[in-house]
DRENBAMAR-877700 format. One record per atom (N, C-alpha, C): residue in one letter; x, y, z. Coordinates in steps of 0.02 Angstrom, whole numbers, plus 50000, padded with zeros to 5 digits. Layout:
N
AXYZ ...
! end
This chain:
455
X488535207551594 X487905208251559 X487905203451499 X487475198951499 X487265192851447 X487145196551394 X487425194151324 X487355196751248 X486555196751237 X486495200051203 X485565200151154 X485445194951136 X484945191251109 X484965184651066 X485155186550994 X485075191950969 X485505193450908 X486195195350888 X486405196550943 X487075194550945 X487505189350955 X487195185151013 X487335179551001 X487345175450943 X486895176250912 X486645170950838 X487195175450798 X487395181250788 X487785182650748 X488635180050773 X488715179450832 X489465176850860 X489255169850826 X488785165650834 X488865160050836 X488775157750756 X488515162950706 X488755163050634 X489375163750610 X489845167250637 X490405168750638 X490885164650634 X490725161150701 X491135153350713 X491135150250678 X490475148450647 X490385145350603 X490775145950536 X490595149550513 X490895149750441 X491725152550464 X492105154250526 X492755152450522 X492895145350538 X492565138750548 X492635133350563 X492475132450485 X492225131850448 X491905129950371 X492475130450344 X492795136950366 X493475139150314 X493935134550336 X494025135050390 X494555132250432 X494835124550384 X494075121850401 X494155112750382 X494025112450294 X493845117750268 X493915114750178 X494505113150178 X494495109550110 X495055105850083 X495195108850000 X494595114049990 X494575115449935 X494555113549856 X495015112849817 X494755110549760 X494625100249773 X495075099549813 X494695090249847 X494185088249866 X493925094749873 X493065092749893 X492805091249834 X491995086949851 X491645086349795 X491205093649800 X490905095349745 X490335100949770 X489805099649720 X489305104549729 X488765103249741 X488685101249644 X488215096649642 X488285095649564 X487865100849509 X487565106149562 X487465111149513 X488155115249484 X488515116449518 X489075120549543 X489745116849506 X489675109649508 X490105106249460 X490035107749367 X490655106649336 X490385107549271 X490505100149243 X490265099149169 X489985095149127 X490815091149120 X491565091749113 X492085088949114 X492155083549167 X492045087849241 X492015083349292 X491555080749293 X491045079849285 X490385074649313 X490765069749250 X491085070449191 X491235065349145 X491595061549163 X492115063449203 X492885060649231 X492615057049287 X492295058849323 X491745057549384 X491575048449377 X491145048749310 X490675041749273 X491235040549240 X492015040249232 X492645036449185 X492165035349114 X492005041749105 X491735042049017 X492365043748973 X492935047749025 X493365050248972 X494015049049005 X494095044249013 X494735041349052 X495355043349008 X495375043448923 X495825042748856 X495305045648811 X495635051448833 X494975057348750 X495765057348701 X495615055748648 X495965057348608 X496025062248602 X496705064848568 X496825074548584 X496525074948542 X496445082448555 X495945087848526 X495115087248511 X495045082248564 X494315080548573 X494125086148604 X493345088648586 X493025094048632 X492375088948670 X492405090648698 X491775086948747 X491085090048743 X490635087048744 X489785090248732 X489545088648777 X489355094348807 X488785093048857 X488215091148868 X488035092048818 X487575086648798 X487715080548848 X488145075948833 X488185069448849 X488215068748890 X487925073948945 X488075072649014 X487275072449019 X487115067349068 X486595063549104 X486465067549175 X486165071049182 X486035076649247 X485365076249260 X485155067849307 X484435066049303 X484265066949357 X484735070649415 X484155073349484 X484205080949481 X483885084949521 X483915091949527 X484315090649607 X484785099049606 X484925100749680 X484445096049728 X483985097649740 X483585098749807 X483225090749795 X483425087549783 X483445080349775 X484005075149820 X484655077149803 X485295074749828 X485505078449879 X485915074049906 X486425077549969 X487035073549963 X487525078150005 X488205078350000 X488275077350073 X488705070650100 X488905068150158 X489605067750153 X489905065350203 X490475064850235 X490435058050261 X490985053150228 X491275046950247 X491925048850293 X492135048550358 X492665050750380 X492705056350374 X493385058550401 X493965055150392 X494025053850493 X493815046650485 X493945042850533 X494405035550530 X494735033450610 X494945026750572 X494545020150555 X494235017350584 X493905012650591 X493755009850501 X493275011550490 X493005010350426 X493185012350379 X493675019050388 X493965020850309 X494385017950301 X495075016150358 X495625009550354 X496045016850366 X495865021150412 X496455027150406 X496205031150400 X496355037850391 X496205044750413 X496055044850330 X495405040850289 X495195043750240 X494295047550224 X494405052350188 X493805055450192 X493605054250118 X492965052150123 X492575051750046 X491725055150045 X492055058750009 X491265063449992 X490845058249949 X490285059649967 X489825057449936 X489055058649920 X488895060249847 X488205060349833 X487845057149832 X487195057649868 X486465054749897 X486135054449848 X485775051149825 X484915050349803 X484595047749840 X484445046649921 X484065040849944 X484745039049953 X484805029849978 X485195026549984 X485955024449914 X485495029049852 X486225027549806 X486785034549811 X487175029149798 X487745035649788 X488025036149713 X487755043649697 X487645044849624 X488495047649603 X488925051849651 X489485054149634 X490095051849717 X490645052049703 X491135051549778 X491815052949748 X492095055449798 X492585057849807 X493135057049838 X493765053249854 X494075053549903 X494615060049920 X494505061149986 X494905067649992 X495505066850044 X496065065350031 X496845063850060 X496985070150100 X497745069050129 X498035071950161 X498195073750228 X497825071850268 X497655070650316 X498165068550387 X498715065050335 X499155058650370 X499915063150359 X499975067950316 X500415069450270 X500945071850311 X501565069850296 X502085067750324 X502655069750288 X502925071950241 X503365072950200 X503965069050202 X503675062750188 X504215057850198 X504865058350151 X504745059150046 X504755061450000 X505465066350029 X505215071750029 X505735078350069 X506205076650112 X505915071650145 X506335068850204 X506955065650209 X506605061650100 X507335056450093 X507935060850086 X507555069350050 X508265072550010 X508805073950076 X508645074650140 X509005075850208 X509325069950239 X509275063550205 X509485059450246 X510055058250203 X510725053850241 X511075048050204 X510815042650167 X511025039450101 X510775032950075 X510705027250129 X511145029650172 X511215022150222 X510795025650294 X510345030650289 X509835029850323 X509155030650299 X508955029950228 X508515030650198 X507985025850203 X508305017150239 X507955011850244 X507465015450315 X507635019750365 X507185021750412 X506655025250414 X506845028450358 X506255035050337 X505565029650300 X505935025850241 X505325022950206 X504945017950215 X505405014450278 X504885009650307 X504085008250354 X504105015450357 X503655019450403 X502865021850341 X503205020850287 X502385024750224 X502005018950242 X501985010350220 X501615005650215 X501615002650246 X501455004250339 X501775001450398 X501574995650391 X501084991150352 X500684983250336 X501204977750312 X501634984450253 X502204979350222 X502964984050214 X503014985450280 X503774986850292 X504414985850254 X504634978550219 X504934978350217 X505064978650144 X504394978450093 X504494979150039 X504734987650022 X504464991050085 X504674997250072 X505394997950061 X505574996050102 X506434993850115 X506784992750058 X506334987150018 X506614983149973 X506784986749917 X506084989149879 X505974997549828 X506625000649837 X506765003749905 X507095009549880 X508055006549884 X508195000349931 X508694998449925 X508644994849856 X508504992449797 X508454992549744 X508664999349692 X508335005549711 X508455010149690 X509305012649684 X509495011049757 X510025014349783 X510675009249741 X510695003149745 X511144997649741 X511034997949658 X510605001049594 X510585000349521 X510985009949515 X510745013949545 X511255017349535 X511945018049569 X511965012849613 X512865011749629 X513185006249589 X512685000649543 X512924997749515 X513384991249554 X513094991749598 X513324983849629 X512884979049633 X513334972649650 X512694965749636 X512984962249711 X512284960449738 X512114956649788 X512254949149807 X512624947149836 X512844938749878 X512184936149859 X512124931549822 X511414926549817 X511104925749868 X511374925249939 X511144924649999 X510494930250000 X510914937450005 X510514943050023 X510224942949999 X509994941549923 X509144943349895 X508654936849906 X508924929449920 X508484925249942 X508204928150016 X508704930650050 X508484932450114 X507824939450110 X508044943550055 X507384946950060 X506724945350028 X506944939649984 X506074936449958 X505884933650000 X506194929150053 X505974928050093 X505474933050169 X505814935750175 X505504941850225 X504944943250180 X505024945750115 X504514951250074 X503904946250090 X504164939750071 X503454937050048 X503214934250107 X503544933150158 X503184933850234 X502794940450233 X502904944750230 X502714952450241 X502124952150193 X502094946850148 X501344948150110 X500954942850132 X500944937950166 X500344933950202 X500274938850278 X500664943250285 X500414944750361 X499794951650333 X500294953850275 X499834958950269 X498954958150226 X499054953150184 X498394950850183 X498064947250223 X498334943850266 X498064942850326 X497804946750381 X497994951650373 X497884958950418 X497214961450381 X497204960550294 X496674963050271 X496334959850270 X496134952850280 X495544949250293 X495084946950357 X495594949250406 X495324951650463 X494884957050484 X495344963250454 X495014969050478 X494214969350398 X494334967650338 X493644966750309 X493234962050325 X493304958250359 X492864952350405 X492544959650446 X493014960650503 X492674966250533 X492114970450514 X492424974750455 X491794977650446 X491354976050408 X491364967950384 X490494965550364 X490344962450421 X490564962850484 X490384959750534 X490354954250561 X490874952250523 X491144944750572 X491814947850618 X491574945450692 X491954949750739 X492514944350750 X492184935250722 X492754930250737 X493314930750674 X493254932950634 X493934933950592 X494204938550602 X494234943750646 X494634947250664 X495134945350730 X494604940950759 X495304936950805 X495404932650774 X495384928050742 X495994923850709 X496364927550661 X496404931450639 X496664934950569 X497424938050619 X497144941450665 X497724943850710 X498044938950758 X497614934450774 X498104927250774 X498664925050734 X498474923350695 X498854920350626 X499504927250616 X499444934550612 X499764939850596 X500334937750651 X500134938250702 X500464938350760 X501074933850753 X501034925950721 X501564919850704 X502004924250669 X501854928950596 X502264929650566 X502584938450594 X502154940450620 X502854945350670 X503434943350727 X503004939050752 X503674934850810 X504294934250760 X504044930350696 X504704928650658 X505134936150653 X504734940050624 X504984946650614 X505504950450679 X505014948150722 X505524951550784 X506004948250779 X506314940450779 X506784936350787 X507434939850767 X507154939750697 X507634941050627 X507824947850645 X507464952050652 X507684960950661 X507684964650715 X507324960150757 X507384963850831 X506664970050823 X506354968750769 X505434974450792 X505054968950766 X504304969950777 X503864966850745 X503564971250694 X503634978950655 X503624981350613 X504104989350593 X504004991750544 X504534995450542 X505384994850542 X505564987350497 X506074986350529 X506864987450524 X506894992050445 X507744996250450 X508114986650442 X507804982850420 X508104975950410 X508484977350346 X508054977150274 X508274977050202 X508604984950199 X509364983250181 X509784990750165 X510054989250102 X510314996450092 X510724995150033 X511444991250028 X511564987350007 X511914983050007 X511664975750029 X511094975250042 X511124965950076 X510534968150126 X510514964450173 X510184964750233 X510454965950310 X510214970750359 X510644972850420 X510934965250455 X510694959850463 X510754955050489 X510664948450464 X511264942050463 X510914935350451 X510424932850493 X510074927650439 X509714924250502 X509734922050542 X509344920950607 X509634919150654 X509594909950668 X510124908150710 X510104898150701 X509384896950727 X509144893850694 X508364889350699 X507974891550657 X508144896550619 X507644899050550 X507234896750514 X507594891050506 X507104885250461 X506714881550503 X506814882250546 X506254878950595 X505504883550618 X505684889350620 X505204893650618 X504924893350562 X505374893450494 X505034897750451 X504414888550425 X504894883850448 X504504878550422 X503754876650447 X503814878750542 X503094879550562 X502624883850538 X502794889750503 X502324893650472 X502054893050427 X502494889050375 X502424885050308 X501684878550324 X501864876050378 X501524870450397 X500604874050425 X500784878450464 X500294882050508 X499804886250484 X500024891650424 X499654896950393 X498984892450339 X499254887750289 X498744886050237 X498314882350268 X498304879350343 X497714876450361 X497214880450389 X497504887150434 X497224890350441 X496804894550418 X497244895750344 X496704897950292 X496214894150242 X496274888250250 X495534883550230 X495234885350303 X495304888550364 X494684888050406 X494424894750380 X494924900550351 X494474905850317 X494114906350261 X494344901850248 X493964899150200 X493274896650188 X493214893750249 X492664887950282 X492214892350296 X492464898950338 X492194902950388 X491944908650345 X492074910750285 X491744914150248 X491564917050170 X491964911150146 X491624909250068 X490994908450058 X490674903350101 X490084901550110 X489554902150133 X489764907950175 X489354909550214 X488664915350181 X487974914150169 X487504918650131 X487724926750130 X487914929250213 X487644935850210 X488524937050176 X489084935850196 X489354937050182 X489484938950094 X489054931950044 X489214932350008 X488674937649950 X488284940350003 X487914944749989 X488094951649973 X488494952250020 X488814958250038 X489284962049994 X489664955849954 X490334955649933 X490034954649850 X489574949249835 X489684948849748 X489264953449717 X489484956549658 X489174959249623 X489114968249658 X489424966449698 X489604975249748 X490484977749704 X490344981449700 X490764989749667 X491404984449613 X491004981749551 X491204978949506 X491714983349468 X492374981849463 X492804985949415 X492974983649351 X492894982949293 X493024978749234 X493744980649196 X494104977249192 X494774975749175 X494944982949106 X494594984749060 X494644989449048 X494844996549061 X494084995149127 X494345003149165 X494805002849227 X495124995549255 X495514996149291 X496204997049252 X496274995249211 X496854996049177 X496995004449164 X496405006949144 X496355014949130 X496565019049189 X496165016249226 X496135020249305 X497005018449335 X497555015549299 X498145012249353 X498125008049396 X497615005549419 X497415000349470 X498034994449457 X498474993949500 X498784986249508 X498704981549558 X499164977949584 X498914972449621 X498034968149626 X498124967049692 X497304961649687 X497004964849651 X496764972849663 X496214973249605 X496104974349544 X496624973949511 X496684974549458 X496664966949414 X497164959749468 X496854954449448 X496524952149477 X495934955649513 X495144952249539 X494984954149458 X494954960749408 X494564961649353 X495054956449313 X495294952249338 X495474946849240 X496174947949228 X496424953349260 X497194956749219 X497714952749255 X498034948549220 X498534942449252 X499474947749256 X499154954349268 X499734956949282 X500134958849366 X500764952849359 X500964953849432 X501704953949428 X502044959449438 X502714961849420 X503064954649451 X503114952149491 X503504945749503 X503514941249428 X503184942249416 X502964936949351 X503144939949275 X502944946349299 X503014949349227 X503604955649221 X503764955949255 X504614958949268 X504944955549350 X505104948749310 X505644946749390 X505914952349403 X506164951749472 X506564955449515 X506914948349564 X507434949649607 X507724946749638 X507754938249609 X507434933749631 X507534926349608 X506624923049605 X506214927249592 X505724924949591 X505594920249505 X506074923649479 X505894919249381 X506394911249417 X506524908849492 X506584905149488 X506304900649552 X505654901549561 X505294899749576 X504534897949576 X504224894749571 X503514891849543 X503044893449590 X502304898849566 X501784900049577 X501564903349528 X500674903849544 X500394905249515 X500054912249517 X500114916749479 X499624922149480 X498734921049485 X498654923449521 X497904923949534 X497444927949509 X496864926149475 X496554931449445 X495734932149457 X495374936049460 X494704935049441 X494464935549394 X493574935249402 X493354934649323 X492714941849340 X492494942349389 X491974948549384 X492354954549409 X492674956449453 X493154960849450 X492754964549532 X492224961849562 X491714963849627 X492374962649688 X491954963349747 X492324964649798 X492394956449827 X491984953049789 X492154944649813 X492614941949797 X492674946049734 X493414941249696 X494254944649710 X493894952849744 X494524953449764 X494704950649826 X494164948649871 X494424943249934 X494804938349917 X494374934249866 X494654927949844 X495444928249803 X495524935049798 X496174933449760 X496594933549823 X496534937849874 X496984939749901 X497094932549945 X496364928949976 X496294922650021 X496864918849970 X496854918549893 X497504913149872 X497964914449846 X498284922449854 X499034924249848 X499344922849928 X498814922449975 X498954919850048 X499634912650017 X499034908349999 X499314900249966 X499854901049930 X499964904949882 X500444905749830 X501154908149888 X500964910949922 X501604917049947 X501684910850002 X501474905550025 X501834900550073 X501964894650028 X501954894349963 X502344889249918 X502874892049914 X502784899049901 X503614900849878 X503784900449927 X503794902349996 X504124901250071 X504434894750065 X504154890050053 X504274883550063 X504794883249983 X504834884849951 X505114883749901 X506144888649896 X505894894449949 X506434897949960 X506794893750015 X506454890550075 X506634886450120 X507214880850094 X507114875550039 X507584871950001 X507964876649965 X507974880449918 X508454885449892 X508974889349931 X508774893549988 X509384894350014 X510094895850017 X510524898449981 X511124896949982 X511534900250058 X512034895850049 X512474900450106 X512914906250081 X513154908050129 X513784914250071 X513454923050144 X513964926250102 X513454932850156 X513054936250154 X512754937150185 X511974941750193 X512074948850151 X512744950150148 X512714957850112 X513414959750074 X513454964250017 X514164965149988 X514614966550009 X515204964750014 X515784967150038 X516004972250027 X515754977949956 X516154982949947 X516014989850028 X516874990750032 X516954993650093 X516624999850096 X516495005750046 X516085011750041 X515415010550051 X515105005050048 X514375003350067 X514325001550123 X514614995050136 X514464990350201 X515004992350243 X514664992250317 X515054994750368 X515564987950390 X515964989650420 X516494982250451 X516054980650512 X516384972950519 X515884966750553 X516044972250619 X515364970150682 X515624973850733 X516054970050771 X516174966550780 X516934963650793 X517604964350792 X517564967550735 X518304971850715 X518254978150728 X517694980050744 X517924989150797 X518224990250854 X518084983250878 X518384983250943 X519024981450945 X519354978650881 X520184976250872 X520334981250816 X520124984550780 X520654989050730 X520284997150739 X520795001550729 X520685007750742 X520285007150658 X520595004850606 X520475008450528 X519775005250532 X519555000550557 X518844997750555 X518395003950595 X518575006350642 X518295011250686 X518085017750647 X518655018350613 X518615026250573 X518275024850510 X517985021150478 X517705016950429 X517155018850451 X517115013650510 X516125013750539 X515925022450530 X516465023850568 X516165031350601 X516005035950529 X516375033750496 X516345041150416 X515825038250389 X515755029650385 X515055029250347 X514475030650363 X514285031850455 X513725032250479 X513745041050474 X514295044950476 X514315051650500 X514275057150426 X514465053150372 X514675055750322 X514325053350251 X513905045050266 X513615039550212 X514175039450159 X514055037050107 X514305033450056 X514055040849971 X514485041649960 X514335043549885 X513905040249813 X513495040649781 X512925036849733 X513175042549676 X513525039949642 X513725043049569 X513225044749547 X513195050449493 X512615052949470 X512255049649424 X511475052249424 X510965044749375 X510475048449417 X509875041149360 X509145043549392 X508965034949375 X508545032749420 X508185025349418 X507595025949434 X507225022749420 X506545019449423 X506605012549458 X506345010849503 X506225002849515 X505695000449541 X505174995349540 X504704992849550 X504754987949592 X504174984949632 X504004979249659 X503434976249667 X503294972649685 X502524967949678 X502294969749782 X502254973449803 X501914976249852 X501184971549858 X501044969649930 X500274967349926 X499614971449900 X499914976749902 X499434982249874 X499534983549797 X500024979249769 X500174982949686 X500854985349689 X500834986449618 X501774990849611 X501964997249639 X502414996749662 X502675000249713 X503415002949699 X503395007349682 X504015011949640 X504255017649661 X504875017949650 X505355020949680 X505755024749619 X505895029949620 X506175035549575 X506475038149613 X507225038449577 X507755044149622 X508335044149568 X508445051349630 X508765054649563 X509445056649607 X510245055649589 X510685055349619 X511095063049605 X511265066349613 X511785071649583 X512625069949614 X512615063449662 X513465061049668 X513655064249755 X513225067349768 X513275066249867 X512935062049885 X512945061449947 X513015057049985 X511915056450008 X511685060450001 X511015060949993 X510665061649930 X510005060549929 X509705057349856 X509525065849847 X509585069949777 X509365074249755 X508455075049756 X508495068349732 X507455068949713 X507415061749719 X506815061049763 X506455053049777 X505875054649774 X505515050549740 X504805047749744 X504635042449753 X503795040649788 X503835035749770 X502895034249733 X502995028649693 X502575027349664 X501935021849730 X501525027249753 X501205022049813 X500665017349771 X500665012549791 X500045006949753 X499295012949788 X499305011049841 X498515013349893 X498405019149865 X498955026249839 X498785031149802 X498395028849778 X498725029649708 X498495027149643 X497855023649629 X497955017249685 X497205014649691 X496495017949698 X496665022249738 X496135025749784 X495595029449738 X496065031349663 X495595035049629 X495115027549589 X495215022749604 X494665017249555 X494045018649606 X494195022449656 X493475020149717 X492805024849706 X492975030649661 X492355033749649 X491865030149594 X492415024349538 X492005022049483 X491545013549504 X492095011749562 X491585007249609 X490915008749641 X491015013649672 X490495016049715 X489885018349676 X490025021749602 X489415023549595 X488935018449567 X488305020549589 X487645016849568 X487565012749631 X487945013049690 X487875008149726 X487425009049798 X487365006849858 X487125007249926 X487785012349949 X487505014550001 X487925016350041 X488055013550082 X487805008350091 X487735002150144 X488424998250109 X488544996550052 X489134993750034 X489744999050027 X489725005150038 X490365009450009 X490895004950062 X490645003850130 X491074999450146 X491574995750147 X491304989450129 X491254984850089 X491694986350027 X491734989950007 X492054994349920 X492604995749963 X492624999749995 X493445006450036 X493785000850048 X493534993650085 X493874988150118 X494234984550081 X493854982850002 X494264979649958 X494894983749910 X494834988149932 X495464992149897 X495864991049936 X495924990549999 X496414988650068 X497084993650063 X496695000950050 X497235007650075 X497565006850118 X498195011150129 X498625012650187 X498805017850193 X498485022950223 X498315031350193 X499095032150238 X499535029750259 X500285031450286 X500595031350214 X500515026750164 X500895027550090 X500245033450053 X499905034450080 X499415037250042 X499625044450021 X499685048350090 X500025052250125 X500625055450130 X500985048950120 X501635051650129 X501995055450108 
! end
């Protein structure tokens, strides 16, 4: 016997609001701006980014120029395509502006973090290479940095040329990856095949060297898993040769072009003030003017001995964060070419025996090499007690690593400092006043990686 129609409508209310419950996210949502109070709509418009203490706030000063039944509240995602990943951004309507937004995480969440406290130091390069799958190896780099300042050892000159090298491969592929896929979504469908063209040269290298084309457990603590392999410089010199022409054709193909440059200037402007407020590092922070780029302004590895230039903008829009990134492309294949002559020989990684495993060569001729391998892979290495901080220049911004040792053989407490986090909160002070037609356009130039987002 078929239900009543009022019963039905009441099952099918039901569902409803256990599906409503189901999918909130709760205090991450935006809500409704009656329902919001006068603090947040402030924090909302970055009116009060730095209240001096014991400021009280007046409500007054809040600007509340539509009623309810004026605006609406949509849902950006959380799809992949256009958010760049499983991101969701609320957003308030007037018509085509968007008066308030929100981004709402988690989605991806992975407990990578938790993950490190269970592992060995000398398997920690597997876990973290996996947050910023775009730039792998700087992940690598972060936390074997971390690991090697609280063991207090120093690296064969070899091994850290060998990882500026990789890193800064790992940052033309990955802005190359991002100028493809934001071609995409202003709708140039031909820069997305060349962009993954061009990506493609510098993963082959990647496979060479490590045996994956991402994710690659290459950069460890102590050095790097592997030397390079014979013809290196021959690869690495065709890429040197191959990438900057290619990018004067992206150049060609969409600097100039009207709609493009329509799309992009004067869209979700951040001014060096409030990016500085907001944490914003990398491109967008010097698309707004701020000539801050940890290579430059805290060397790490051998970059204070090598020559480029920081890139900056002057309006702080989504054009200039293209344009920065189209010529840290240029910058990051001078230094290639500049690490290419530098070079030294010597070994890829430290000799001290509690870190680095014996050559595999000698497992097969000495028992004490055997029982070595086996306790370091079965048992890891001990990290005297301490706590570090360490940074890197990530294509996305600084990228930091905190850990905390108590003297076993696993890290007590790791964090990490994600750039794409951090970033993510400048996207509500872009977006507002703008189209929704550009939020786009805006999500694209932040160039998230909701896997570090997440993690």
């Amino acid at each position: 016997m078929s239900p009543t129609p009022g019963r039905r409508a009441a099952e099918v209310a039901r569902r409803d609001e256990e599906l409503a419950h189901e999918t909130s996210e709760g205090a991450q949502e935006l809500s409704e701006r009656a329902e919001t109070n006068e603090e947040e709509l402030l924090i909302e418009e970055g009116a009060i980014l730095r209240l001096p203490e014991g400021l009280v706030l007046d409500p007054g000063d809040v600007d509340v120029e539509f009623g309810e039944d004026e605006t609406m509240i949509i849902n950006m995602g959380p799809q992949h395509p256009s958010t760049h990943g499983v991101l969701r951004i609320m957003m308030e309507l007037e018509g085509e502006t968007v008066l308030r937004s929100k981004p709402v995480i988690g989605y991806l969440h992975t407990g990578m973090e938790k993950t490190a406290e269970e592992l060995f130091y000398i398997q920690g390069a597997t876990n973290v290479t996996r947050m910023d799958y775009l730039s792998p190896l700087h992940n690598e780099l972060v936390y074997s940095l971390a690991v090697e300042e609280l063991l207090g050892i120093e690296l064969p000159p070899r091994a850290s040329w060998i990882r500026m090298l990789m890193c800064e491969l790992n940052r033309i592929s990955s802005h190359i990856m991002w100028t493809a896929t934001n071609g995409m979504d202003l709708a140039s469908t031909s820069m997305m095949i060349y962009g993954f063209r061009e990506r493609e040269m510098v993963l082959s290298f990647f496979e060479k060297v490590t045996g994956l084309r991402m994710n690659h457990n290459y950069i460890r603590p102590g050095g790097v898993a592997a030397d390079l392999p014979d013809g290196w410089e021959d690869d690495v010199q065709a890429l040197v040769d191959t990438i900057p022409g290619r990018i004067d054709e992206y150049d060609e193909l969409l600097t100039g072009q009207p709609i493009f440059r329509e799309r992009t200037e004067g869209v979700g402007v951040l001014g060096p003030e409030l990016a500085t407020a907001m944490s914003a590092t990398g491109p967008i922070l010097r698309a707004s003017g701020v000539p801050w780029d940890l290579r430059r302004s805290m060397p790490y590895l051998y970059y204070d001995q090598v020559d480029f230039d920081v890139i900056v903008g002057t309006v702080g829009d989504t054009f200039d964060r293209y344009a920065v990134r189209l010529n840290e492309i240029r910058e990051s294949c001078k230094i290639v070419a500049q690490i290419l002559e530098k070079m030294p020989e010597g070994d890829y990684r430290c000799q001290d025996k509690k870190v680095t495993p014996p050559p595999r060569a000698r497992i097969d001729e000495s028992m004490e090499a055997l029982i070595h391998h086996f306790k370091l892979f079965t048992r890891g290495f001990e990290v005297p007690p301490g706590e570090v901080y360490t940074a890197v220049e990530s294509p996305r911004g600084e990228l930091g690593c905190y850990m905390v040792s108590n003297g076993t053989s696993k890290p007590h407490r790791m964090h990490i400092r994600g750039p794409s986090f951090v970033n993510l909160q400048s996207l509500p002070a872009m977006l507002r006043g703008g189209l929704i037609a550009d939020a786009i356009a805006v999500i694209s130039s932040v160039d998230p990686v909701m896997g570090e987002v997440d993690r």
